[in-house]
N, CA, C and O atoms as a Tripos MOL2 file, in Angstrom:
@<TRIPOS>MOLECULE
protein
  292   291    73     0     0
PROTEIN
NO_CHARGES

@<TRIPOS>ATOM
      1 N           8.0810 -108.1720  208.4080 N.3       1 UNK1
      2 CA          6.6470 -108.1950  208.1550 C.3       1 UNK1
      3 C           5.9530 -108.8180  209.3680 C.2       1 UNK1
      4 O           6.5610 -109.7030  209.9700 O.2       1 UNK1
      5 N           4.8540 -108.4780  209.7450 N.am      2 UNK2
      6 CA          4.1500 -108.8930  210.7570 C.3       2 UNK2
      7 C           3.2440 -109.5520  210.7430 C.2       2 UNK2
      8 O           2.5640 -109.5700  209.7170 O.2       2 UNK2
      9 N           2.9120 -110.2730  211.7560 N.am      3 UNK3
     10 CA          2.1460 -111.6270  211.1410 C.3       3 UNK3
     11 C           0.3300 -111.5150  210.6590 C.2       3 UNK3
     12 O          -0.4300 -112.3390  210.1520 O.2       3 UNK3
     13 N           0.1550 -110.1400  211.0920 N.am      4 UNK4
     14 CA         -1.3680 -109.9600  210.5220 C.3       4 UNK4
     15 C          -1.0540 -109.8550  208.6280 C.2       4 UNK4
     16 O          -1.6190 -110.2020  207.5910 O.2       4 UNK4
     17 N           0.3880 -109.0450  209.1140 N.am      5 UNK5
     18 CA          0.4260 -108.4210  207.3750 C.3       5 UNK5
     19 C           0.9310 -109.7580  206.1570 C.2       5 UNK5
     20 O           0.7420 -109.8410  204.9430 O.2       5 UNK5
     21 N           1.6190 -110.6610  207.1230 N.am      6 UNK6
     22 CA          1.7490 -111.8660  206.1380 C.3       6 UNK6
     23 C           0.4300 -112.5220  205.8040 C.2       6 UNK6
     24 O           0.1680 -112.9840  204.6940 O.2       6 UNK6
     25 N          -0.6830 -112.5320  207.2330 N.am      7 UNK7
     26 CA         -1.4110 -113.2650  207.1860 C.3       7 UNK7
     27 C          -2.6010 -112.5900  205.5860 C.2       7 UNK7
     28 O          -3.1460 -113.2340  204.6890 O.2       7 UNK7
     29 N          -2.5840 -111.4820  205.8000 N.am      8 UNK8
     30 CA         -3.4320 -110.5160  204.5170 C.3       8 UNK8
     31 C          -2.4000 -110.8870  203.3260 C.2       8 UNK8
     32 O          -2.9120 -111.5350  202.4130 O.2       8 UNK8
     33 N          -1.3180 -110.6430  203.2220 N.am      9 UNK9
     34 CA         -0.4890 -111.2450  201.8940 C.3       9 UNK9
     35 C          -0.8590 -112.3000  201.3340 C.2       9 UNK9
     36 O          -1.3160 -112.2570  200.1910 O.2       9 UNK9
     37 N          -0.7010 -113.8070  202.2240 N.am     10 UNK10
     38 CA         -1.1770 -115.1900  201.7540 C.3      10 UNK10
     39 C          -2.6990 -114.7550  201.3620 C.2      10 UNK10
     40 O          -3.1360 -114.7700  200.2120 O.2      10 UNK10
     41 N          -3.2400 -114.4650  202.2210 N.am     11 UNK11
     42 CA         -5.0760 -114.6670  202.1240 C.3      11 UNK11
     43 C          -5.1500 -113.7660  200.9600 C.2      11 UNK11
     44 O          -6.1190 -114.1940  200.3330 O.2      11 UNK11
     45 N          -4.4790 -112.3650  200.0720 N.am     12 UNK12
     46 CA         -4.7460 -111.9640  198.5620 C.3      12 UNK12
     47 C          -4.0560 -112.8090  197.7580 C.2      12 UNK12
     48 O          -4.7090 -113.2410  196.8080 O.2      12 UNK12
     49 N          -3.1680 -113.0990  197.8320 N.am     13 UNK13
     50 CA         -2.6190 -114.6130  197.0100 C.3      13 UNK13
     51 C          -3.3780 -115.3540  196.7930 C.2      13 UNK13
     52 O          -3.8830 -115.2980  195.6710 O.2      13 UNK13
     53 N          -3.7960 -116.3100  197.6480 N.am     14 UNK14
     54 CA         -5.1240 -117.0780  197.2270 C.3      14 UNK14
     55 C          -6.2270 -116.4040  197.0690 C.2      14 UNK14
     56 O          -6.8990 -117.2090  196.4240 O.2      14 UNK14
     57 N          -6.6840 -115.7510  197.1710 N.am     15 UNK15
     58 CA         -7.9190 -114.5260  196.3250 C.3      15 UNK15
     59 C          -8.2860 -114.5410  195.4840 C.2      15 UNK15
     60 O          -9.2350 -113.7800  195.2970 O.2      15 UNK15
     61 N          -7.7420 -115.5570  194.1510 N.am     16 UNK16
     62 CA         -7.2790 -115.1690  192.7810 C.3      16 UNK16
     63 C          -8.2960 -113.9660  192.2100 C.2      16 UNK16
     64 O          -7.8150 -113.0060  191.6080 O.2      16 UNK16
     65 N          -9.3800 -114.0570  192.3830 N.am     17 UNK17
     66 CA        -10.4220 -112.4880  191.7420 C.3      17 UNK17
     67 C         -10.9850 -111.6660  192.8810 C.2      17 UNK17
     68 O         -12.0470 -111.0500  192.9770 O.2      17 UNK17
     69 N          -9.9940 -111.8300  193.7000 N.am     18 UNK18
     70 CA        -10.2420 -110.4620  194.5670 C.3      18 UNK18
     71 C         -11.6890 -110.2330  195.3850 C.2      18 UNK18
     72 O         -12.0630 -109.2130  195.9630 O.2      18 UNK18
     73 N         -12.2810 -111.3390  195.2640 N.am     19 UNK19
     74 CA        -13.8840 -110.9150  196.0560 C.3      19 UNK19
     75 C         -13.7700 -110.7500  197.5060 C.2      19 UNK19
     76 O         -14.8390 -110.7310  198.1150 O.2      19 UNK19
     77 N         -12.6870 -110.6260  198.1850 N.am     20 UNK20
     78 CA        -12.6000 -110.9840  199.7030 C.3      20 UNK20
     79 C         -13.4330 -112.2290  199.9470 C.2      20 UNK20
     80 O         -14.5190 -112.0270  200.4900 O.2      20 UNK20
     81 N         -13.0760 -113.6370  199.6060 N.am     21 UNK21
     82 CA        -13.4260 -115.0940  199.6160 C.3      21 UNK21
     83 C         -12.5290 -115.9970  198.7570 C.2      21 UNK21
     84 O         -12.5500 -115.8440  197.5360 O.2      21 UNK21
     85 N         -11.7390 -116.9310  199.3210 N.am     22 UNK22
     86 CA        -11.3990 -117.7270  198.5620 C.3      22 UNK22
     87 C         -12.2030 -119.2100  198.5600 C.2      22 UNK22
     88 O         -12.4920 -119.8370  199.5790 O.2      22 UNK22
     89 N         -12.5620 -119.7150  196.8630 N.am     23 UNK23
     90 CA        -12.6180 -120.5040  196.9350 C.3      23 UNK23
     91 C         -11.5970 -122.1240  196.7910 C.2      23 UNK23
     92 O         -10.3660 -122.1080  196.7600 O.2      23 UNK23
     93 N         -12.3470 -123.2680  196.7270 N.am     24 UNK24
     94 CA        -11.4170 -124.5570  197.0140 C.3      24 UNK24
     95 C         -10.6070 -124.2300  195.3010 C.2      24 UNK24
     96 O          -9.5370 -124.5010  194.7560 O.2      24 UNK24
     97 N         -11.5390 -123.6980  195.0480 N.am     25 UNK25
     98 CA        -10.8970 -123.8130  193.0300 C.3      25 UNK25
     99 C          -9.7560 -122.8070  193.1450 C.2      25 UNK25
    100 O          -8.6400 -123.0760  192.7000 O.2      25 UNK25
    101 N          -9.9860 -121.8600  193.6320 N.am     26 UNK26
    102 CA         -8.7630 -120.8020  193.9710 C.3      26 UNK26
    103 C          -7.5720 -121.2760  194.5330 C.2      26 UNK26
    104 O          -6.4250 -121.1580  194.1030 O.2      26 UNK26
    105 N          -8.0570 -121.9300  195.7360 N.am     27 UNK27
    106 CA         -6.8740 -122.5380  196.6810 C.3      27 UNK27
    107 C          -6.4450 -123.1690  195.7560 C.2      27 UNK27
    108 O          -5.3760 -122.6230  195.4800 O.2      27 UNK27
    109 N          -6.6100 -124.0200  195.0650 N.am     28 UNK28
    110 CA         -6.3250 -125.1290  193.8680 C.3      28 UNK28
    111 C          -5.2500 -124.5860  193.1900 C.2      28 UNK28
    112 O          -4.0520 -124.7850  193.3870 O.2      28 UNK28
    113 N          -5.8980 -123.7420  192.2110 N.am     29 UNK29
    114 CA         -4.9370 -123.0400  191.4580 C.3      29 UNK29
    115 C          -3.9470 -122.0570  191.9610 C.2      29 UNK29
    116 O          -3.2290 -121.5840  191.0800 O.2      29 UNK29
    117 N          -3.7210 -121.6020  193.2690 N.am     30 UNK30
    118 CA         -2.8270 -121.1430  193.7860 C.3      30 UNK30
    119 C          -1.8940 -121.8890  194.1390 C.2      30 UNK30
    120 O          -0.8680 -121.5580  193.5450 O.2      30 UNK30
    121 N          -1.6890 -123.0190  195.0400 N.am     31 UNK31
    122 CA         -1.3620 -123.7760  195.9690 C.3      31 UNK31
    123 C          -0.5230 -124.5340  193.8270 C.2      31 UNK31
    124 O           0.7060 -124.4860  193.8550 O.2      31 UNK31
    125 N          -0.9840 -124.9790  192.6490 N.am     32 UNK32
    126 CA         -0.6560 -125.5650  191.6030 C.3      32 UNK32
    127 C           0.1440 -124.4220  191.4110 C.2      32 UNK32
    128 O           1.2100 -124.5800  192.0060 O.2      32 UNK32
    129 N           0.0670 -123.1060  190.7080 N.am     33 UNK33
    130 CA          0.7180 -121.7680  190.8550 C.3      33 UNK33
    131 C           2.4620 -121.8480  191.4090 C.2      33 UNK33
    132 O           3.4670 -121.5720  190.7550 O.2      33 UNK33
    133 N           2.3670 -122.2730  192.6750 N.am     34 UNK34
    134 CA          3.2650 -122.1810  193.7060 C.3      34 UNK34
    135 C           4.3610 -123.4280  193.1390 C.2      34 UNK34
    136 O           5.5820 -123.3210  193.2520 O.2      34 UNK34
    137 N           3.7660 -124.4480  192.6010 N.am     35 UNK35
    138 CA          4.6210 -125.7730  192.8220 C.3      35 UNK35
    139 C           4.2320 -126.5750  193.5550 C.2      35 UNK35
    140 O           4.6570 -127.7290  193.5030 O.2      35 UNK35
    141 N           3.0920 -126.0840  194.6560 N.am     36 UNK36
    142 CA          2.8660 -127.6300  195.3610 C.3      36 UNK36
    143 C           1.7340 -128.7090  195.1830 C.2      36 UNK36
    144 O           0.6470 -128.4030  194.6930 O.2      36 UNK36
    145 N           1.9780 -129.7470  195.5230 N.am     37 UNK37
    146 CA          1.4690 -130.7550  195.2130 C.3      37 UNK37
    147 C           0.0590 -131.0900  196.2960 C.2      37 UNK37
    148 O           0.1360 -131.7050  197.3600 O.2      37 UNK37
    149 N          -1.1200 -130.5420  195.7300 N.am     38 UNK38
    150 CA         -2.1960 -131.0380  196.9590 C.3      38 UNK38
    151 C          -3.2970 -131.7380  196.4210 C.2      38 UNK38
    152 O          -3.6150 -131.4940  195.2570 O.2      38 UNK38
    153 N          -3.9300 -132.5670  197.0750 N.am     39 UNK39
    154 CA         -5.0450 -133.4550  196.1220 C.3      39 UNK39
    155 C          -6.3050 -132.3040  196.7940 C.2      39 UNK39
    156 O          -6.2230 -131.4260  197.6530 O.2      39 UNK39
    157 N          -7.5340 -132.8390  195.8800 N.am     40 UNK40
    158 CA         -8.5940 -132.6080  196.5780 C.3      40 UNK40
    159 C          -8.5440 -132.6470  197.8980 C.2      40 UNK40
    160 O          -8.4590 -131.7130  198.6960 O.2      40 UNK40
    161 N          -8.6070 -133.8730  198.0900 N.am     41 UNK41
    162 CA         -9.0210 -134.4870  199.3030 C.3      41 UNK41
    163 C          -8.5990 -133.3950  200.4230 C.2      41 UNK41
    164 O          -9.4310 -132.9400  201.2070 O.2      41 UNK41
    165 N          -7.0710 -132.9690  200.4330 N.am     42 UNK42
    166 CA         -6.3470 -132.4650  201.0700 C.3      42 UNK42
    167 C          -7.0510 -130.9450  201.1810 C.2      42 UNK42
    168 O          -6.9660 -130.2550  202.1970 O.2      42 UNK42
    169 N          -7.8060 -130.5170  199.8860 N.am     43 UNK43
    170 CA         -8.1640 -129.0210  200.1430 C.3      43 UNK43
    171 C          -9.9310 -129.0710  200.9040 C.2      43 UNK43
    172 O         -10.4650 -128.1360  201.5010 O.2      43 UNK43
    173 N         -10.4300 -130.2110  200.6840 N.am     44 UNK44
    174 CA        -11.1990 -130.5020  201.6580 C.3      44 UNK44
    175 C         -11.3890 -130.6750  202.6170 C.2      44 UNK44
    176 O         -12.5470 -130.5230  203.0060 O.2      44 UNK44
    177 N         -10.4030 -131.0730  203.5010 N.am     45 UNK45
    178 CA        -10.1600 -130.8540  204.4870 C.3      45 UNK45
    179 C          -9.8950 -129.5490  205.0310 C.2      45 UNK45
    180 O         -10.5270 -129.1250  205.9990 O.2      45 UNK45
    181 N          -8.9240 -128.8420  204.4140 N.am     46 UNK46
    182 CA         -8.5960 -127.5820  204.8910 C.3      46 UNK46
    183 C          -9.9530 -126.6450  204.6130 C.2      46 UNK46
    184 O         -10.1000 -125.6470  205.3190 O.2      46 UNK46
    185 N         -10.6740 -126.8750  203.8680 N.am     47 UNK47
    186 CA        -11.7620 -126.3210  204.2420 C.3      47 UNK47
    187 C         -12.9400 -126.4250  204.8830 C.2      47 UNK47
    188 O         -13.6940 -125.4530  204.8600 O.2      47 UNK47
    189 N         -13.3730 -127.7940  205.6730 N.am     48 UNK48
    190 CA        -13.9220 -128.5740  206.1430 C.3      48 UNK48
    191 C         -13.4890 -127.7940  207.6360 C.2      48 UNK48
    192 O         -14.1480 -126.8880  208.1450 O.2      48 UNK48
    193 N         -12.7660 -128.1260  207.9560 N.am     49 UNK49
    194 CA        -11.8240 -126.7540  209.3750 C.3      49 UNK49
    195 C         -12.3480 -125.5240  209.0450 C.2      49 UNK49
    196 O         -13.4460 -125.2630  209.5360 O.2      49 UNK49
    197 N         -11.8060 -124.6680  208.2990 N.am     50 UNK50
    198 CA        -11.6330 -123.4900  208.1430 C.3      50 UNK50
    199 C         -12.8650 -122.6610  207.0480 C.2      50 UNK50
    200 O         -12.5200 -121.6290  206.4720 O.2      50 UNK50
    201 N         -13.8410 -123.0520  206.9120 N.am     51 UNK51
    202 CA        -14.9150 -122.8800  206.6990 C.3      51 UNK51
    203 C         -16.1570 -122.7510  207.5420 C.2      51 UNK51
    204 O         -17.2260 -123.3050  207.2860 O.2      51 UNK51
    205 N         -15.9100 -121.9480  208.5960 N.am     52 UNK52
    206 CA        -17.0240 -122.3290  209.8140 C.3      52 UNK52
    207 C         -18.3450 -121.8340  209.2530 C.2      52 UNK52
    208 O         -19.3280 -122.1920  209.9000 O.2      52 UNK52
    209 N         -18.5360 -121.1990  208.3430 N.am     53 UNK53
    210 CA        -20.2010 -120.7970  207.9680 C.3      53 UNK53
    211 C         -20.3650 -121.7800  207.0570 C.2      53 UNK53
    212 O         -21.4070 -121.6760  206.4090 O.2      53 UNK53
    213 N         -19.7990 -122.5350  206.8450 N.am     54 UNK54
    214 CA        -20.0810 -123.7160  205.4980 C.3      54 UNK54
    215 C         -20.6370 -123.1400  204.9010 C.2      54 UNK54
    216 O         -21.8370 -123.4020  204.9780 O.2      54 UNK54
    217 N         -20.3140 -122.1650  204.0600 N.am     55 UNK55
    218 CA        -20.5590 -121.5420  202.7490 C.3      55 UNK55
    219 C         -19.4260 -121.4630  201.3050 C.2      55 UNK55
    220 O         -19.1540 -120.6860  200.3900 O.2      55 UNK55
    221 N         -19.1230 -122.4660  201.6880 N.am     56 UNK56
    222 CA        -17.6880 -123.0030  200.8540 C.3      56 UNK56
    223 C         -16.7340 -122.0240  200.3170 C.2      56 UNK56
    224 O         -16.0050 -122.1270  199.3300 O.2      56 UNK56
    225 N         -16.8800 -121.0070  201.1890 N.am     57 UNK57
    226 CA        -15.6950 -120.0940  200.8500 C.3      57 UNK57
    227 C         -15.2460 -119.3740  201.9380 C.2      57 UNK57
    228 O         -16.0400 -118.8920  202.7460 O.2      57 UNK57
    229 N         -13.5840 -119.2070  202.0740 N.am     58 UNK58
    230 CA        -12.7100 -119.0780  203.1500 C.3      58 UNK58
    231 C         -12.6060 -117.4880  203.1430 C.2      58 UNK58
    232 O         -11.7750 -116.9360  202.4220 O.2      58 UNK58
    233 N         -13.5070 -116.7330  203.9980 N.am     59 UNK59
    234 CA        -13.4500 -115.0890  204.6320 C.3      59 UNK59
    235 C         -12.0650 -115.0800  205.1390 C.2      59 UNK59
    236 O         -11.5240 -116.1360  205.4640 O.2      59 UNK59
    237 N         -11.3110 -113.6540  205.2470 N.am     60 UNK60
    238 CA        -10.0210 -113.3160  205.8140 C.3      60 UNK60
    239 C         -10.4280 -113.5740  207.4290 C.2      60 UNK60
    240 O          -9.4300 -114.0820  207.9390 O.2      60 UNK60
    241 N         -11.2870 -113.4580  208.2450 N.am     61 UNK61
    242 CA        -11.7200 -113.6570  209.5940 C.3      61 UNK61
    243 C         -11.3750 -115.1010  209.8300 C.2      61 UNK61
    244 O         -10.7470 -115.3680  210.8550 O.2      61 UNK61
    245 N         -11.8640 -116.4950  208.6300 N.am     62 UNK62
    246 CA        -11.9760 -117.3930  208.7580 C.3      62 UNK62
    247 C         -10.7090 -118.1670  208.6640 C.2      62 UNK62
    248 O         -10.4610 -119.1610  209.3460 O.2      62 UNK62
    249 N          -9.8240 -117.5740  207.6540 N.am     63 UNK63
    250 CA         -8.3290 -117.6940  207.2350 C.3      63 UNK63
    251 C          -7.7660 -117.5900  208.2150 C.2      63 UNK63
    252 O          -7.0790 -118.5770  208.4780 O.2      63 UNK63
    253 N          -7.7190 -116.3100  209.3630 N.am     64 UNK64
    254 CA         -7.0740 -115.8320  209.9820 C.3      64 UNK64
    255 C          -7.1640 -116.5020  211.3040 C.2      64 UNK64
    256 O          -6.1620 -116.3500  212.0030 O.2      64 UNK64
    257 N          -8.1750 -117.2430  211.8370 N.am     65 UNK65
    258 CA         -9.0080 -118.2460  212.8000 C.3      65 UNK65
    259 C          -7.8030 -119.5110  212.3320 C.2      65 UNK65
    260 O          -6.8860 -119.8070  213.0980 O.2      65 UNK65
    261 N          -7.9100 -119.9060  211.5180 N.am     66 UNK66
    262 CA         -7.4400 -120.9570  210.7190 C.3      66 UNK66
    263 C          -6.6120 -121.2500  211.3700 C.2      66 UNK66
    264 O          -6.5610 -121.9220  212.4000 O.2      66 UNK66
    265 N          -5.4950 -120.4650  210.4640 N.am     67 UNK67
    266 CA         -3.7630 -119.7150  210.5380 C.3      67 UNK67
    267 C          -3.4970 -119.9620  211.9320 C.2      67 UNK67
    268 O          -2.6840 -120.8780  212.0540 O.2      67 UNK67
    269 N          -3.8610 -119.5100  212.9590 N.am     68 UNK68
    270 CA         -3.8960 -119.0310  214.3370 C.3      68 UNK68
    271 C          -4.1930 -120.6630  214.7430 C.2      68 UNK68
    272 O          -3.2630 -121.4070  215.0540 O.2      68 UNK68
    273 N          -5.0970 -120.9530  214.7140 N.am     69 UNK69
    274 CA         -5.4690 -122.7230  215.2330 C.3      69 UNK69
    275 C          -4.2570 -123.3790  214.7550 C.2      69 UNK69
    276 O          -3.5580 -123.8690  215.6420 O.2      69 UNK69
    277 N          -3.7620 -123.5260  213.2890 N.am     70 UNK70
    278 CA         -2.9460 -124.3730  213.0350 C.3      70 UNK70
    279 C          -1.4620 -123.9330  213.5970 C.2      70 UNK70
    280 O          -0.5550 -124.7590  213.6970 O.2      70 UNK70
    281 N          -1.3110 -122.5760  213.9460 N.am     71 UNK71
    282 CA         -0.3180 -122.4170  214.4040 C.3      71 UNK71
    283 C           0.2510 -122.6730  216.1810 C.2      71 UNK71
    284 O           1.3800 -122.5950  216.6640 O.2      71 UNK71
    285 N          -0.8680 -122.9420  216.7080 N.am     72 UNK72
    286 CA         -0.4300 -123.4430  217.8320 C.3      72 UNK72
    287 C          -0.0120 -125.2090  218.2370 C.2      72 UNK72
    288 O          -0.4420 -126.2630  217.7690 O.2      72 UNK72
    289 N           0.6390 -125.0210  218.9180 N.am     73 UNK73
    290 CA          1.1820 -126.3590  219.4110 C.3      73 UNK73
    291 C           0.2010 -127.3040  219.7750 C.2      73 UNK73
    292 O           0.5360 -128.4150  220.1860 O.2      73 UNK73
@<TRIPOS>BOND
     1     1     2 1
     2     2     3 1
     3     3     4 2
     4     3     5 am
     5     5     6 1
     6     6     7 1
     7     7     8 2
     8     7     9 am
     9     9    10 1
    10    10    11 1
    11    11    12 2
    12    11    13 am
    13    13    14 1
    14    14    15 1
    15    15    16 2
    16    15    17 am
    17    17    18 1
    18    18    19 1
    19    19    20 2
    20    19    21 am
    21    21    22 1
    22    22    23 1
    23    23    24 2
    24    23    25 am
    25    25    26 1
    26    26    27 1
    27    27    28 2
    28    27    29 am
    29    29    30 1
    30    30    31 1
    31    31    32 2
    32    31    33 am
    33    33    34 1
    34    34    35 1
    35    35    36 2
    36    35    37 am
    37    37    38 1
    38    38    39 1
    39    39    40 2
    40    39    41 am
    41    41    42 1
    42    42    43 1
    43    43    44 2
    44    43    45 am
    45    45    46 1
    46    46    47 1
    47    47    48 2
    48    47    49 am
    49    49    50 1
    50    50    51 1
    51    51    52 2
    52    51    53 am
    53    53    54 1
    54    54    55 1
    55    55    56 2
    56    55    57 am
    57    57    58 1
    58    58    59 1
    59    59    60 2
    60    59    61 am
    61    61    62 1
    62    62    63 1
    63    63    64 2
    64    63    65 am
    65    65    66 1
    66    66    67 1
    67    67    68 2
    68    67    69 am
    69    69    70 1
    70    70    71 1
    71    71    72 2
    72    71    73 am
    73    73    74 1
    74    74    75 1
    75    75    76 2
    76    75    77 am
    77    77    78 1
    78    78    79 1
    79    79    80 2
    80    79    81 am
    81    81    82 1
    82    82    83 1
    83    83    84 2
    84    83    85 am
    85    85    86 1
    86    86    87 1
    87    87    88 2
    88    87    89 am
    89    89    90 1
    90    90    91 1
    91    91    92 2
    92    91    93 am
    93    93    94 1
    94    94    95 1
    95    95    96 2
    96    95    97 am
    97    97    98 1
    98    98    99 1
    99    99   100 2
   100    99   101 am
   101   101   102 1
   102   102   103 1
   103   103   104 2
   104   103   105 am
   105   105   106 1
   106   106   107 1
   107   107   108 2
   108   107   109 am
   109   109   110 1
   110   110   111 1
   111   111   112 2
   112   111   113 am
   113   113   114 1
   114   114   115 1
   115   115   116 2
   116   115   117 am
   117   117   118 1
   118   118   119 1
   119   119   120 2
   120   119   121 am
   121   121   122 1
   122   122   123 1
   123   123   124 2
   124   123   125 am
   125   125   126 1
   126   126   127 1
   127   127   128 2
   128   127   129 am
   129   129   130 1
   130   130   131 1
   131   131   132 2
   132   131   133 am
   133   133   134 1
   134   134   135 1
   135   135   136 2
   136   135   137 am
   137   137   138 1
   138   138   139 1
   139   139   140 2
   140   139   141 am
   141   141   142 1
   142   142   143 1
   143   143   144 2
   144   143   145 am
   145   145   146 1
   146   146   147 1
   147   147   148 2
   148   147   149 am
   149   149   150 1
   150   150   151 1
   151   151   152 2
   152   151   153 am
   153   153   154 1
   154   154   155 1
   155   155   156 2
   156   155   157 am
   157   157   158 1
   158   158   159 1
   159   159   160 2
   160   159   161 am
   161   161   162 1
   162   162   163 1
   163   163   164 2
   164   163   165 am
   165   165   166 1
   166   166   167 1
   167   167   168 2
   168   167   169 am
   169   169   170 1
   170   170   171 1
   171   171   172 2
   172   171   173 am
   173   173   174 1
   174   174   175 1
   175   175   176 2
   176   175   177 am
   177   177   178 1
   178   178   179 1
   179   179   180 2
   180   179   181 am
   181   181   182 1
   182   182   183 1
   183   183   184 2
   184   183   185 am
   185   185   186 1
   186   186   187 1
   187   187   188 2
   188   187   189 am
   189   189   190 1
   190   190   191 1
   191   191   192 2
   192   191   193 am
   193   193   194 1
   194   194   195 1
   195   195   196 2
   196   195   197 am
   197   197   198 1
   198   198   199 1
   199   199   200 2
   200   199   201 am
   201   201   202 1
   202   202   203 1
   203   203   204 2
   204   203   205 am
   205   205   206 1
   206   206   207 1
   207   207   208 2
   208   207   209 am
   209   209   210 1
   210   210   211 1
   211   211   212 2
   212   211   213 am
   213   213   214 1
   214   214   215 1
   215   215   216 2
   216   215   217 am
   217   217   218 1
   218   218   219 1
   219   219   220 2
   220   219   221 am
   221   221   222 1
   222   222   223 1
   223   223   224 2
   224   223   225 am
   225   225   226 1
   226   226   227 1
   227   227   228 2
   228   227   229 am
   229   229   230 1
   230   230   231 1
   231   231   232 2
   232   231   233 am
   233   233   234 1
   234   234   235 1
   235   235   236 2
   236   235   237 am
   237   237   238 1
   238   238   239 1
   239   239   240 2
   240   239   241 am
   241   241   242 1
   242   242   243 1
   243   243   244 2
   244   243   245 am
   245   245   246 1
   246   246   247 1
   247   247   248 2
   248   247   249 am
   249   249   250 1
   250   250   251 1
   251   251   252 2
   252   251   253 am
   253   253   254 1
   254   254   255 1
   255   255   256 2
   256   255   257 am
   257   257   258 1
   258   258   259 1
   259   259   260 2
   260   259   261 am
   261   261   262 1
   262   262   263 1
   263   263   264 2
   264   263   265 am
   265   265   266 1
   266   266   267 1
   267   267   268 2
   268   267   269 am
   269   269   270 1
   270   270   271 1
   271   271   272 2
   272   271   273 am
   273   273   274 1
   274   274   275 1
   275   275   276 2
   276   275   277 am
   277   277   278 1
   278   278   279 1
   279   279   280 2
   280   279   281 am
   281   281   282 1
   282   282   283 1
   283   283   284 2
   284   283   285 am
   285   285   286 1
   286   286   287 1
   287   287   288 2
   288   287   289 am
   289   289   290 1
   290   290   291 1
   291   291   292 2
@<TRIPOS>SUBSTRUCTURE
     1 UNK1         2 RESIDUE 1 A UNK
     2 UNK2         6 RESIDUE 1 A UNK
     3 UNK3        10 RESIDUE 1 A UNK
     4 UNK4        14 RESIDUE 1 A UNK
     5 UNK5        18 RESIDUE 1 A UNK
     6 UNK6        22 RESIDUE 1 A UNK
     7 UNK7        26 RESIDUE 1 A UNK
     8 UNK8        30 RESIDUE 1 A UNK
     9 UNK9        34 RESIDUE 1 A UNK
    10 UNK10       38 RESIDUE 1 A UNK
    11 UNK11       42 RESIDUE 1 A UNK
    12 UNK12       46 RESIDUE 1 A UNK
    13 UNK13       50 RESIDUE 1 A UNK
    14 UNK14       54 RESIDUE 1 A UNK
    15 UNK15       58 RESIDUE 1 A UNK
    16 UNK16       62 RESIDUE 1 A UNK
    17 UNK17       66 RESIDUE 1 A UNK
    18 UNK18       70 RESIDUE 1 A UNK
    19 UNK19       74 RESIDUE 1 A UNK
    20 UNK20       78 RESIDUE 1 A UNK
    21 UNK21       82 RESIDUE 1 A UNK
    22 UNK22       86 RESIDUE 1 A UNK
    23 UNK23       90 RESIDUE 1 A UNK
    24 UNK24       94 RESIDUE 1 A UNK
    25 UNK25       98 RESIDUE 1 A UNK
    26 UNK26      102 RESIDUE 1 A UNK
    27 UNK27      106 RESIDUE 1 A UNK
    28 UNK28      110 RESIDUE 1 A UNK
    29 UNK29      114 RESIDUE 1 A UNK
    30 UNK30      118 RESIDUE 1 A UNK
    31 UNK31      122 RESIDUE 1 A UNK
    32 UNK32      126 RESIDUE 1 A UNK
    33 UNK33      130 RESIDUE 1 A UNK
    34 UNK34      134 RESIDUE 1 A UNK
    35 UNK35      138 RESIDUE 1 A UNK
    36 UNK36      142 RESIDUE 1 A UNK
    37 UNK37      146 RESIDUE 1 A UNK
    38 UNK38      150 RESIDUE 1 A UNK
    39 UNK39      154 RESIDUE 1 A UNK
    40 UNK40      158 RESIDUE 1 A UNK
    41 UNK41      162 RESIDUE 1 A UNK
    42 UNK42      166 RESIDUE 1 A UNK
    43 UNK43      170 RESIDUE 1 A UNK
    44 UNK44      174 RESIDUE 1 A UNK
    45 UNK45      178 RESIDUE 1 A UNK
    46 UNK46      182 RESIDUE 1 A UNK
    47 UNK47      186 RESIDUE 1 A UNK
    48 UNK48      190 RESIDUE 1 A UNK
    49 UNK49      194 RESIDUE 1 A UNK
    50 UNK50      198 RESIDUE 1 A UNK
    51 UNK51      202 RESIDUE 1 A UNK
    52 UNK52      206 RESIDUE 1 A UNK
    53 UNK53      210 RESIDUE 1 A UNK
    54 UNK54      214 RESIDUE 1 A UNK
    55 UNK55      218 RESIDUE 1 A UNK
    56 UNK56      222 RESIDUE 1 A UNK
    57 UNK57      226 RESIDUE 1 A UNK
    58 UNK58      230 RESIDUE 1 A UNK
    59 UNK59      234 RESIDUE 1 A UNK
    60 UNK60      238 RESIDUE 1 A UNK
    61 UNK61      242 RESIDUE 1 A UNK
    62 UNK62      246 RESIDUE 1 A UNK
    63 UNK63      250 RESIDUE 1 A UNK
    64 UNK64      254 RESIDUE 1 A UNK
    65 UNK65      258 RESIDUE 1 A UNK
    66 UNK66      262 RESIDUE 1 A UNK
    67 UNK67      266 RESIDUE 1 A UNK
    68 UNK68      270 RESIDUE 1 A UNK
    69 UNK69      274 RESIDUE 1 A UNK
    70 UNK70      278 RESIDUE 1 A UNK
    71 UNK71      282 RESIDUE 1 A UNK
    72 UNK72      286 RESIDUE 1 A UNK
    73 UNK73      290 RESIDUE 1 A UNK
C-alpha cells in the first residue's frame, strides 16, 4: 500500500460519518475504537497543529500536511 493510499485509509477511519472532516469527537471515538488511550488534552493538541483554518475540523489536505510534518525527522 502506498503512502497516499494509507494516508486516505486512516483519514476514512477517523471520518466516522463520512463528511470529508474529522472532528476532535470523531478522533475520540476512533482513536477509543482502536484501544488507545488519549486524553483530551492530547487531541487538542493534535488539532491545534493540524487544524490550520481553525475551523475545528481536520480536511484530508490538512491530515495529509499533518502526517507529512510529523513524519519527518
Amino acid at each position: 500500500m502506498s503512502t497516499n493510499e494509507e494516508l486516505v485509509q486512516t483519514f476514512t477511519e477517523l471520518d466516522m460519518n463520512d463528511d470529508g472532516q474529522i472532528t476532535m469527537k470523531e478522533f475520540l471515538s476512533a482513536m477509543s475504537a482502536r484501544g488507545e488511550k488519549i486524553t483530551e488534552a492530547e487531541v487538542e493538541s493534535i488539532f491545534q497543529d493540524a487544524d490550520t483554518d481553525k475551523d475545528g475540523r481536520i480536511s484530508l489536505p490538512e491530515f495529509t500536511e499533518a502526517w507529512r510534518r510529523a513524519d519527518r525527522p
